[in-house]
ZASE-170864 format. One line per 8 residues: number of its first residue (from 1); their letters; for each residue x, y negated, z negated of N, C-alpha, C. Coordinates in steps of 0.05 Angstrom, whole numbers. Last residue first. Example, Ala and Ser with C-alpha at 12.3 -4.5 7.8 and 13.67 -1.06 7.14 Angstrom:
2	sa	257,45,-142,273,21,-143,258,-1,-157; 264,114,-156,246,90,-156,264,66,-156 $
This chain:
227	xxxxxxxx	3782,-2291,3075,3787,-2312,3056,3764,-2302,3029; 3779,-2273,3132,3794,-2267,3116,3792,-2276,3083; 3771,-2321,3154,3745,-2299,3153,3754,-2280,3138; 3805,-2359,3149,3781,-2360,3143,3756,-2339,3141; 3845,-2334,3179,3852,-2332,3146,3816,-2356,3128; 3828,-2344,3231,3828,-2307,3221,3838,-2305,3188; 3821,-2399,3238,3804,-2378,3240,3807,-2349,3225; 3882,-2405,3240,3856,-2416,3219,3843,-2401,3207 $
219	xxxxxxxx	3910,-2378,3280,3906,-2377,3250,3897,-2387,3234; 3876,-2407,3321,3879,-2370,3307,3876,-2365,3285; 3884,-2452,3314,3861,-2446,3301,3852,-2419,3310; 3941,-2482,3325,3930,-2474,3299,3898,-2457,3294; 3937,-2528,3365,3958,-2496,3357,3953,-2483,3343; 3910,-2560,3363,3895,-2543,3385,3919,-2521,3393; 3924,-2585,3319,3895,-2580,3320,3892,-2553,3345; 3982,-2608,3335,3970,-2590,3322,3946,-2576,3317 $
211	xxxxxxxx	3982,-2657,3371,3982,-2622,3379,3970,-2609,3360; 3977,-2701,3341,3952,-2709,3360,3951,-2666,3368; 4026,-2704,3309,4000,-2710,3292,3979,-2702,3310; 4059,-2644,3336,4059,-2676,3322,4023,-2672,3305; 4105,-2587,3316,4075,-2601,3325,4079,-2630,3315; 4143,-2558,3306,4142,-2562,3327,4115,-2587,3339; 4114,-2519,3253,4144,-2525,3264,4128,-2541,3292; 4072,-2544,3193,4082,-2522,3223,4103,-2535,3242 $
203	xxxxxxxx	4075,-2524,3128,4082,-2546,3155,4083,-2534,3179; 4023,-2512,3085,4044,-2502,3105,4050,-2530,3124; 3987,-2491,3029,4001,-2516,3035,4023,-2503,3057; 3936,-2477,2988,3951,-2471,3003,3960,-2486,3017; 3897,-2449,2927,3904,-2477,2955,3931,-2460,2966; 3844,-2437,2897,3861,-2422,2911,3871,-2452,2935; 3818,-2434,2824,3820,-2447,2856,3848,-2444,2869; 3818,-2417,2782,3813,-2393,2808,3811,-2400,2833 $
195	xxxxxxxx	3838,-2430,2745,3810,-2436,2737,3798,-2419,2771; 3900,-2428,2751,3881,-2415,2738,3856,-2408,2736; 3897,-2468,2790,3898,-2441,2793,3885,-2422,2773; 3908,-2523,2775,3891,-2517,2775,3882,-2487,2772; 3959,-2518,2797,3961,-2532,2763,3933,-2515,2754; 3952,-2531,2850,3965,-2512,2840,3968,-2510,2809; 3945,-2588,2857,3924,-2580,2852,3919,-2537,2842; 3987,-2616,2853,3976,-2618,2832,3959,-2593,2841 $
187	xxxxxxxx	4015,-2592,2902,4030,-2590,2882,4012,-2597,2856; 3985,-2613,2946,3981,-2591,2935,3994,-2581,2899; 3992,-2679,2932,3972,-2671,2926,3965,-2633,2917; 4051,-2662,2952,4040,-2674,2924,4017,-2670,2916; 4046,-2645,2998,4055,-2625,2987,4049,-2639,2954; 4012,-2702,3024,4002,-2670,3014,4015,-2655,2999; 4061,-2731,3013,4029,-2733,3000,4020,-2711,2996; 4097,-2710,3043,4100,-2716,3014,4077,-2722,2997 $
179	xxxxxxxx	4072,-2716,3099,4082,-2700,3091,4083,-2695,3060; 4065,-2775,3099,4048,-2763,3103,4054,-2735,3092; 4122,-2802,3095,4098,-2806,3075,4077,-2782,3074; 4135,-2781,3149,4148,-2754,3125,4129,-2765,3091; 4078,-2755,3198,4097,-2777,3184,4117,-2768,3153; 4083,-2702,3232,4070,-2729,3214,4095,-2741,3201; 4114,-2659,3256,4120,-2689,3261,4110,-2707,3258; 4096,-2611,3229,4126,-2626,3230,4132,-2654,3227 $
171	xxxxxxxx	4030,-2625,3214,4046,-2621,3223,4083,-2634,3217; 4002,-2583,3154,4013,-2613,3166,4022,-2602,3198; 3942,-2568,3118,3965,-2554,3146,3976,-2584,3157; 3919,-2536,3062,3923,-2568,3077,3944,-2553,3097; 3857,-2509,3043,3880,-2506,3057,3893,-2528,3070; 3822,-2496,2984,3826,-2516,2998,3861,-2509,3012; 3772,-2449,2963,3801,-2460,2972,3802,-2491,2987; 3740,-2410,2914,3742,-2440,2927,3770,-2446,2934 $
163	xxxxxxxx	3718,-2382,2873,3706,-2376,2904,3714,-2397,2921; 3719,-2406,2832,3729,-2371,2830,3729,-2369,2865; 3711,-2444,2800,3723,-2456,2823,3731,-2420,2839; 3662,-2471,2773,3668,-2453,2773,3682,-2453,2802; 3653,-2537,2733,3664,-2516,2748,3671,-2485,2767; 3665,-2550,2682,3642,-2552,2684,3630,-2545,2718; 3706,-2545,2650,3697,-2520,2650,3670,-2523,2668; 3744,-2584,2644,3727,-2583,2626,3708,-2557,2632 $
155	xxxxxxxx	3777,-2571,2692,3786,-2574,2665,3766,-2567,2643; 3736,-2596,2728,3748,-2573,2726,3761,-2558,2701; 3729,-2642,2717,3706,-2631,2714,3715,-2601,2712; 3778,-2669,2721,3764,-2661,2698,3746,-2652,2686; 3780,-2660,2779,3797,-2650,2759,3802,-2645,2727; 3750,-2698,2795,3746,-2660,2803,3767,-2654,2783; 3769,-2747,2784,3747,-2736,2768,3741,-2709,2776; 3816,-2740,2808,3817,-2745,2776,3790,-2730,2765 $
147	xxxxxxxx	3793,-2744,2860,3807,-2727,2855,3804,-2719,2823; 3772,-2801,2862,3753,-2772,2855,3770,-2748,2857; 3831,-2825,2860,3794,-2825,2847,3784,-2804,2834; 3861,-2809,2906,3860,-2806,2880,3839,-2804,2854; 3828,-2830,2951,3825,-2806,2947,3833,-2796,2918; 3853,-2874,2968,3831,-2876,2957,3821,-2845,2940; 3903,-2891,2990,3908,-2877,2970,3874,-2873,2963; 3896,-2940,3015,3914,-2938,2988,3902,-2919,2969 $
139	xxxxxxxx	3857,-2926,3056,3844,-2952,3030,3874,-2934,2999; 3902,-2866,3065,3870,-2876,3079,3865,-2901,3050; 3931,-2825,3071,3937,-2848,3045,3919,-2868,3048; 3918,-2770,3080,3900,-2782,3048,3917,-2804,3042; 3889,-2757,3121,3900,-2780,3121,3896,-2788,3089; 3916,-2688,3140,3893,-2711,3136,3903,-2737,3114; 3927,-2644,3175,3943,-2668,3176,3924,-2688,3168; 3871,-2612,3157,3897,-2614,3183,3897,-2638,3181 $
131	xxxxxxxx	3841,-2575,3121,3852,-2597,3121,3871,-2596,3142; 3797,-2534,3106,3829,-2525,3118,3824,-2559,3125; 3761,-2502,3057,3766,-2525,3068,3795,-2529,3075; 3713,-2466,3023,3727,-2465,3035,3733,-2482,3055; 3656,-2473,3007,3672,-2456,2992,3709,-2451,3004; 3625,-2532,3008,3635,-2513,3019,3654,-2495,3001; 3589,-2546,2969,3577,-2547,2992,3593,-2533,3011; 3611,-2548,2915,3593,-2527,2927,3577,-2530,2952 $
123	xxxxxxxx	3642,-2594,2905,3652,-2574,2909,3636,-2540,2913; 3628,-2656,2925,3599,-2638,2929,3618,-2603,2933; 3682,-2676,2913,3653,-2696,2903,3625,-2677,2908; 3721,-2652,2925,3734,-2661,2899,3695,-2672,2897; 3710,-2630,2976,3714,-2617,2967,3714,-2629,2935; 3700,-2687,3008,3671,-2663,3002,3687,-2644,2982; 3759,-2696,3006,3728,-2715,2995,3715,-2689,2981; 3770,-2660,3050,3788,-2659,3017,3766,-2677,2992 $
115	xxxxxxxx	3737,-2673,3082,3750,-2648,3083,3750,-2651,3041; 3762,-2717,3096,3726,-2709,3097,3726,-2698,3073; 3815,-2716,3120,3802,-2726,3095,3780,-2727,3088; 3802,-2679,3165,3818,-2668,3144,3808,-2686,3106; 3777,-2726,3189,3763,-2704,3184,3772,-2692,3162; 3825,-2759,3198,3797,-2768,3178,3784,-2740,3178; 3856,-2696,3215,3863,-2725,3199,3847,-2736,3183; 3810,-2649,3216,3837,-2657,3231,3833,-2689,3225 $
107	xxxxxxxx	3769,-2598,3189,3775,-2629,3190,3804,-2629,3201; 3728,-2544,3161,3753,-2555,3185,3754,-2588,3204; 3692,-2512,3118,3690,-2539,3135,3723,-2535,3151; 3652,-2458,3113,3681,-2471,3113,3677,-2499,3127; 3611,-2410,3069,3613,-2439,3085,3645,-2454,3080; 3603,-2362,3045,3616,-2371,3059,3614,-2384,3081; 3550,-2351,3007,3582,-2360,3001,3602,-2354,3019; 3510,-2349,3048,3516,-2379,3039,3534,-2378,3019 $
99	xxxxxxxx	3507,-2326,3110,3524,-2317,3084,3533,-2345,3073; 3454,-2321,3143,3480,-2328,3145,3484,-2318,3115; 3413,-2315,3210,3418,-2302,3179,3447,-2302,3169; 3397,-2372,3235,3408,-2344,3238,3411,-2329,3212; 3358,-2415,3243,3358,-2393,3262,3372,-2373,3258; 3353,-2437,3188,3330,-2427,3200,3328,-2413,3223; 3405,-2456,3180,3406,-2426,3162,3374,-2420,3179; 3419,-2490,3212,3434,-2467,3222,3413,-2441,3204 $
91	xxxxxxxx	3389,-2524,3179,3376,-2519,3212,3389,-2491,3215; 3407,-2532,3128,3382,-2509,3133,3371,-2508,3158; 3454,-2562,3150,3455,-2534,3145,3429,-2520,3142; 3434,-2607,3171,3444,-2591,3186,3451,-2563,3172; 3410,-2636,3127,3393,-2628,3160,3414,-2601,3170; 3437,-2643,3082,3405,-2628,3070,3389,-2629,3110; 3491,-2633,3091,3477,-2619,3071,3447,-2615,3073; 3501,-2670,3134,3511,-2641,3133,3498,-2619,3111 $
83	xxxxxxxx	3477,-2715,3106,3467,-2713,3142,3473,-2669,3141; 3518,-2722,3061,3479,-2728,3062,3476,-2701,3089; 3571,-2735,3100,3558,-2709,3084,3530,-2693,3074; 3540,-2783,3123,3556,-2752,3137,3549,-2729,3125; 3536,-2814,3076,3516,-2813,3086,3523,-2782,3118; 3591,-2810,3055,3565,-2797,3038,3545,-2795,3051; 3626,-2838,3104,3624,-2816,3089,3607,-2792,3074; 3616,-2887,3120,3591,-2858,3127,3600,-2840,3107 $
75	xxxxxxxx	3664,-2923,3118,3648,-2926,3096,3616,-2908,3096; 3662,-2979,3184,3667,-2959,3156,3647,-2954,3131; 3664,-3014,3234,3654,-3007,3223,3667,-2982,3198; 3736,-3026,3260,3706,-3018,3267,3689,-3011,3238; 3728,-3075,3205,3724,-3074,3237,3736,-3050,3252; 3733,-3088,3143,3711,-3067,3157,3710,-3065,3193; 3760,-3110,3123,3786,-3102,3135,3760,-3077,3143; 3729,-3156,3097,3747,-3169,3121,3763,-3145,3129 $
67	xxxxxxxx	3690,-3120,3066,3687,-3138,3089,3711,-3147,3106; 3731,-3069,3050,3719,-3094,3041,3713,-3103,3073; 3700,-2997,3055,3718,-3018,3067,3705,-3039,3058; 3677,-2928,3041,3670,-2962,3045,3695,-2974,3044; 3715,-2877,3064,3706,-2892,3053,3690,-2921,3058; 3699,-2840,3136,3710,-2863,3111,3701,-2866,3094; 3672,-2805,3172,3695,-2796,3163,3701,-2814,3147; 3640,-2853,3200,3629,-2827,3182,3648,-2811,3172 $
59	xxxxxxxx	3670,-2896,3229,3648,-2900,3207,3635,-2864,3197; 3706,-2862,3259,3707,-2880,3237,3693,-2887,3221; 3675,-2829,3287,3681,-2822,3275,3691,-2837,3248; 3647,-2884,3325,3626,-2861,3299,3647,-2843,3286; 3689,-2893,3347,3677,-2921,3330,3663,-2898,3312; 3724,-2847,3370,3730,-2872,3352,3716,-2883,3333; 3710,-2797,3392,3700,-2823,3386,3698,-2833,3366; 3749,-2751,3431,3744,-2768,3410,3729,-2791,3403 $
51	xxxxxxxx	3737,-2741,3486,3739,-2724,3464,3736,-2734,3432; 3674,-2774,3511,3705,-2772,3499,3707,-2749,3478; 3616,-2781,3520,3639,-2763,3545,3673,-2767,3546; 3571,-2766,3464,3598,-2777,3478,3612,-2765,3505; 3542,-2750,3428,3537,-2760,3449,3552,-2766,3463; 3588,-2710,3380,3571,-2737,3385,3565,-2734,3413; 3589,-2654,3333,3602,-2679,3355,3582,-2690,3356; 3606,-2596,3298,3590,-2621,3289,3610,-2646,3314 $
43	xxxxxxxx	3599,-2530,3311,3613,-2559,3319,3602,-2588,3310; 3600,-2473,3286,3585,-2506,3280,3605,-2523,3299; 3609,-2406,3282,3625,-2437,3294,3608,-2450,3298; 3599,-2346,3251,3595,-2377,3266,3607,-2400,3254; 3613,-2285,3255,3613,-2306,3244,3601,-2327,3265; 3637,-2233,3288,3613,-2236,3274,3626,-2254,3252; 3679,-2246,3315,3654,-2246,3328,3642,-2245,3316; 3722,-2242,3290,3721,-2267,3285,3682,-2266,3295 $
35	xxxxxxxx	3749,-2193,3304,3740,-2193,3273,3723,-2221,3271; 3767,-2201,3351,3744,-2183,3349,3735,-2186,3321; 3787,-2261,3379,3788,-2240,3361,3765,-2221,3353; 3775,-2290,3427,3797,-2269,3429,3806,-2256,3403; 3729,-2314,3405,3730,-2306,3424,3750,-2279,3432; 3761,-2355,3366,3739,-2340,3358,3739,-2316,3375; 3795,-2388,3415,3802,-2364,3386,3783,-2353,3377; 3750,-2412,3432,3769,-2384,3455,3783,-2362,3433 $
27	xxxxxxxx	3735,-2436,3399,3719,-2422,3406,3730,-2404,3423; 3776,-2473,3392,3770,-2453,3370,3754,-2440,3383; 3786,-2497,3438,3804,-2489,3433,3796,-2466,3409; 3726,-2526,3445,3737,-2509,3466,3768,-2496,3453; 3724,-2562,3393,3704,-2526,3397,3722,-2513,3423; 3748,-2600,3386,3770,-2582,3383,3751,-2558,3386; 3732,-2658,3410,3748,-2653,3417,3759,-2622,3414; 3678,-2644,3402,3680,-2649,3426,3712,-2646,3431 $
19	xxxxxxxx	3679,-2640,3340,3681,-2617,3363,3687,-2621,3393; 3694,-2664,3292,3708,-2674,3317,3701,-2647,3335; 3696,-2610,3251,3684,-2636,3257,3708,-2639,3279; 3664,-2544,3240,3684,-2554,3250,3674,-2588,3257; 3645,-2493,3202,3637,-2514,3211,3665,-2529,3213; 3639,-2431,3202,3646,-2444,3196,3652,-2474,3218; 3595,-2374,3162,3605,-2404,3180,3617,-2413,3175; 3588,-2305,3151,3604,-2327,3156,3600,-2348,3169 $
11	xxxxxxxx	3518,-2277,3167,3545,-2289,3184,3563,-2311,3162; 3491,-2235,3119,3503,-2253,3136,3526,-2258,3147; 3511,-2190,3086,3482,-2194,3096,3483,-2215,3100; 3563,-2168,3090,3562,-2194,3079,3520,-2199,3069; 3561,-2121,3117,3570,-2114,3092,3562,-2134,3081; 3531,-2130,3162,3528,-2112,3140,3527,-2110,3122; 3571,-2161,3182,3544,-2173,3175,3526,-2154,3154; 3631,-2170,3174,3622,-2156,3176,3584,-2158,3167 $
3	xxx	3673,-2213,3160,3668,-2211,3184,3644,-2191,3191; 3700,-2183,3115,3680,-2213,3105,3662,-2219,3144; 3701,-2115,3115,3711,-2141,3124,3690,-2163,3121 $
């Protein structure tokens, strides 16, 4: 099993944003599965005594924004990712012995759109990326972009996508724009398959935009370690 330290000669990670709001719900899942114990859970959060914070998630989950439509602040994105790539992962890797082909990210809305970013602009920083209900119609759609260009990098062979998913999970009760994006977005990126990139696309019954996160990360979790 990918869960197995032995077998892996490391731990599995996997890195979760917005923790303040969603470590206590994944970490009980971790918790109540036995296969899940050998791996790690990252929480990436803030100083904060909110589950959510607004103003720093906004500015580090975004694209750049024009001046007049920059209030709160925007546009961390690269400088997040920067932050996730060259501090925070060789911190994790200096205390534990991990398994650096398997790094997952886990994003809910801007996160989710982190998520799908990092995946199309640094596709070896994670090998694996579950998207919840994420906001790809975020600056009209911005995400198209660098989509195009992951897509011709892929195409062109320059690539190796053998070890790489991207999982989008809606809820029911996003929006039905919202809905039609992703299954669009999955719908291209299934084209791709061949080249060995693995996606995956589900609605879940019953959930809005704000539930889902803290219904979902059983089965996150256990098709991440799985994966």
């Amino acid at each position: 099993p990918v869960g197995d330290v032995s077998f892996t000669g490391g731990y599995p990670l996997i890195y979760l944003l917005d923790g303040n709001a969603y470590f206590p719900a994944f970490h009980a899942a971790k918790r109540a599965q036995a296969k899940l114990r050998g791996s790690i859970l990252v929480a990436i959060g803030y100083p904060s005594d909110t589950p959510l914070d607004f103003a720093r998630r906004a500015f580090d989950l975004t694209p750049p924004a024009p001046a007049d439509r920059n209030t709160p602040p925007h546009g961390g994105q690269d400088l997040f990712l920067d932050f996730i790539q060259t501090r925070l992962l060789p911190k994790v890797s200096e205390h534990f012995k991990v398994d650096e082909d398997q790094r997952s990210l886990v994003g809910h809305s801007f996160g989710g759109m982190l998520g799908v970013y990092a995946m199309f602009t640094r596709p070896t920083l994670f090998q694996h990326v579950v998207a919840v209900s994420p906001s790809l119609w975020w600056r009209d759609q911005f995400l198209l972009a660098p989509e195009r260009a992951f897509t011709e990098r892929v195409r062109a062979g320059q690539l190796d996508m053998t070890q790489t998913s991207l999982s989008i999970v809606m809820a029911e009760r996003d929006s039905v724009q919202g809905i039609q994006d992703a299954r669009a977005l999955y719908s291209r990126l299934q084209e791709l398959s061949g080249t060995g990139l693995r996606t995956g696309f589900v609605v879940e019954a019953g959930e809005d935009h704000a539930s889902i996160p803290f219904r979902i990360p059983n089965q996150v979790l256990g098709e991440l370690i799985g994966a």
